[in-house]
C-alpha atoms as one frame of an Amber mdcrd trajectory, in Angstrom:
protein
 -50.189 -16.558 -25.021 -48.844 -15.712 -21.562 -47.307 -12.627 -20.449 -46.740
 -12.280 -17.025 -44.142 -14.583 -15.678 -44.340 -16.727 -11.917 -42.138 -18.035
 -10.121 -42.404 -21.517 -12.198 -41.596 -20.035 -15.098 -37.778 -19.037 -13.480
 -35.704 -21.995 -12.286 -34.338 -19.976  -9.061 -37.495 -18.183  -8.217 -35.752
 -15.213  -7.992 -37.063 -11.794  -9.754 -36.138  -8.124  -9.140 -39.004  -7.321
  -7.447 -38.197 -10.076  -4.807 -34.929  -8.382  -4.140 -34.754  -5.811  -1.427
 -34.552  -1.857  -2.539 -31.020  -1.495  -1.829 -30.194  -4.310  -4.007 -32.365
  -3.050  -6.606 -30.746   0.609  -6.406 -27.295  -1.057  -6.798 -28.212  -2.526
  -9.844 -29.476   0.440 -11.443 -26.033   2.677 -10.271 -23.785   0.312 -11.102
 -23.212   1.605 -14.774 -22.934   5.128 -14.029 -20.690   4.672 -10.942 -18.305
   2.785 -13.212 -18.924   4.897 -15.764 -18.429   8.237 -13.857 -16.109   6.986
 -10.684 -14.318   3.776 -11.100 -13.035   4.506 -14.584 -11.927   7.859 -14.092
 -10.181   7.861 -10.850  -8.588   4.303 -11.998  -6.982   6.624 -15.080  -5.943
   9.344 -12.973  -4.915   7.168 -10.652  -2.526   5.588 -14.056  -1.258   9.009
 -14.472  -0.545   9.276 -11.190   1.899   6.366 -10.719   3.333   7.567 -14.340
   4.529  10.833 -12.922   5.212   9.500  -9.846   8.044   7.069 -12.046   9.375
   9.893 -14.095   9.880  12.212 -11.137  11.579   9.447  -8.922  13.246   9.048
 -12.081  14.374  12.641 -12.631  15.385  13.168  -8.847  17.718   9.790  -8.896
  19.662  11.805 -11.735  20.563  14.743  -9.700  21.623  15.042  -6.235  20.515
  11.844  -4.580  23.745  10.035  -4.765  25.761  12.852  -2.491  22.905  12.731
  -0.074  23.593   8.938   0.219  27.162   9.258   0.193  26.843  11.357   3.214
  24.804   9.025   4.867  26.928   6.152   4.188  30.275   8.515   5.302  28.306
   9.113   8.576  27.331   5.508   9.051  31.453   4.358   8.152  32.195   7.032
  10.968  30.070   5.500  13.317  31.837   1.989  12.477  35.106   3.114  13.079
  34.110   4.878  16.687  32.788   1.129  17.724  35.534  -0.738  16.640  37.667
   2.030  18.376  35.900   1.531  21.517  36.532  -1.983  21.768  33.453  -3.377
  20.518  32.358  -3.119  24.150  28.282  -3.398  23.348  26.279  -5.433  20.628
  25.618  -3.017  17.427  22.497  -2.778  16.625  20.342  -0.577  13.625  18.165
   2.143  14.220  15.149   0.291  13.384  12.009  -0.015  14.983  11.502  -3.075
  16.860   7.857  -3.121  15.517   9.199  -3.004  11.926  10.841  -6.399  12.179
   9.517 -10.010  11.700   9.192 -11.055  15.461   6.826 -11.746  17.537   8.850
 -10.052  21.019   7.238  -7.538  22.535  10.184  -6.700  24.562  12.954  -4.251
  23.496  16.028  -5.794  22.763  18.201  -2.504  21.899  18.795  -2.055  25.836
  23.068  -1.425  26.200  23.561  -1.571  22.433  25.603   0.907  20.885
């Protein structure tokens, strides 16, 4: 009986020791690095995101709401100034023209109020 194997004997002709070393050392880590890396930082990572919920949680039950409130009073104050002045200029936001969905690389907030 026959022991040693050729390249007949395997329909792709493909065997480990054809494969170049840095294939062959990825093989053998692969275990451990899931074992040892992947796994755990995917659970901590988990735990992470879980705390993360409960403290947005916990800090959108106190105080948050005022802090808005002020922001909206300030933003109502600013409406009222505008329509005061006539509505003399386009209103436009604060927001970064890169942050929108266009393709103009021109600034389009020249003259607004």
């Amino acid at each position: 009986r026959r022991t040693t194997r050729t390249m007949e004997d395997d329909a792709s002709g493909f065997t480990m020791a054809d494969a170049p070393w840095q294939f062959r050392l990825l093989a053998f880590i692969r275990i451990p690095m899931l074992m040892f890396v992947v796994i755990p930082l995917s659970f901590g990572l988990y735990w992470v995101r879980i705390l993360g919920s409960y403290v947005t949680w916990a800090c959108s039950l106190f105080g948050t709401s005022t802090t808005h409130e002020q922001r909206v009073a300030t933003v109502v104050e600013q409406l009222k100034d505008w329509n005061k002045s006539g509505r003399k200029k386009k209103l436009r936001t604060s927001r970064a023209n890169w942050l929108s969905m266009s393709t103009r690389l021109l600034s389009n907030k020249q003259g607004c109020h």
